[in-house]
C-alpha positions in Angstrom: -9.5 -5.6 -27.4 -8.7 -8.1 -24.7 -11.7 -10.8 -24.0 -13.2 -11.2 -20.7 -11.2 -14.3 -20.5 -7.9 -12.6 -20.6 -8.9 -10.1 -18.5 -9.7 -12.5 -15.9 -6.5 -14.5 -16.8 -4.5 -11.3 -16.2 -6.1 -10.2 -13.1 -5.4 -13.5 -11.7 -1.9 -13.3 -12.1 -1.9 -9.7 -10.4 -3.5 -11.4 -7.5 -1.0 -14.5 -7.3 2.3 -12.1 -8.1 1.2 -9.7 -5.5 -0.2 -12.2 -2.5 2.9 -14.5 -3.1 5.7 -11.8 -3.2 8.0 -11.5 -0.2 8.2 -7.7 -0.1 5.1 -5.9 1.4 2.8 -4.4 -1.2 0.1 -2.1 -1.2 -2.0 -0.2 -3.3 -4.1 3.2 -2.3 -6.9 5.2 -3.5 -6.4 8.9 -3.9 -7.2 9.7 0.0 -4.6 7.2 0.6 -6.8 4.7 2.0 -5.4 1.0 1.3 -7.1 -0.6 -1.4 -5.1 -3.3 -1.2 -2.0 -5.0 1.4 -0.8 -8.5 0.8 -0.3 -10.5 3.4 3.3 -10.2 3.6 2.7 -6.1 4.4 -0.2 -7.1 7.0 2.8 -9.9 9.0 5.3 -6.7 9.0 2.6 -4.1 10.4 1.0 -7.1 12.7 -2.2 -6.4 11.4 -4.8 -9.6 11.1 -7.1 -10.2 8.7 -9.4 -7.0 7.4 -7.8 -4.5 10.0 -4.9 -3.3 8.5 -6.7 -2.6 5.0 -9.4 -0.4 7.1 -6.7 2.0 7.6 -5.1 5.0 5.5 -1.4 5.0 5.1 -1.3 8.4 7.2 -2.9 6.2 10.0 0.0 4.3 10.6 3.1 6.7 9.4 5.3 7.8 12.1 5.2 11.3 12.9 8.6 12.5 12.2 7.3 10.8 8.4 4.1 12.9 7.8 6.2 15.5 6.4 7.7 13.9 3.7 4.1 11.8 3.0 2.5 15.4 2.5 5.2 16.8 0.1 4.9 12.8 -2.1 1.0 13.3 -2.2 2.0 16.9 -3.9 4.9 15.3 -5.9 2.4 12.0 -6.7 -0.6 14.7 -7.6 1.6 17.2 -10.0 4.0 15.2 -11.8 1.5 11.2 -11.6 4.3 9.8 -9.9 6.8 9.7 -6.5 10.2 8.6 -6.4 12.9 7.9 -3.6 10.1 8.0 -1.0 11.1 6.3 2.2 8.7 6.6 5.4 8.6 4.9 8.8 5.7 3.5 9.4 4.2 1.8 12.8 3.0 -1.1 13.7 0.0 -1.9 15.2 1.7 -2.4 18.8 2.8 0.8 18.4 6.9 0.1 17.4 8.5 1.6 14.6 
């Protein structure tokens, strides 16, 4: 059983890896709200600060996207997982 310690150690490194990589990342909760963007993700989608994490990922898909987003949430809640997704997504000024 992992101490509080390690915990702590190992959650810390999930912060640093995922603040400091230079690929967007993003985690959701199961109504695809964003848990969680790094700051990297937030630059690409010119969101500031807390605005861009208020959002749900259907929020800011394009619409010739929400197709393929419905039929991953189906995929991601049958099989736990999706694979080869790719979606547009739009920025906050409103370009793809």
């Amino acid at each position: 059983m992992k101490t509080n310690r390690s915990i702590l150690k190992a959650e810390a490194e999930h912060g640093d890896v995922f603040n400091q990589t230079p690929c967007g990342c993003h985690t959701l909760d199961a109504r695809g709200r964003f848990i969680e963007v790094n700051g990297m993700e937030l630059r690409w989608l010119r969101y500031a600060g807390k605005s861009g994490r208020e959002k749900k990922l259907a929020d800011i898909v394009a619409p010739a996207s929400r197709a393929a987003l419905k039929k991953a949430y189906a995929a991601l809640r049958k099989n736990g997982r999706v694979q080869g997704l790719e979606l547009e997504w739009v920025r906050r000024d409103g370009t793809p």
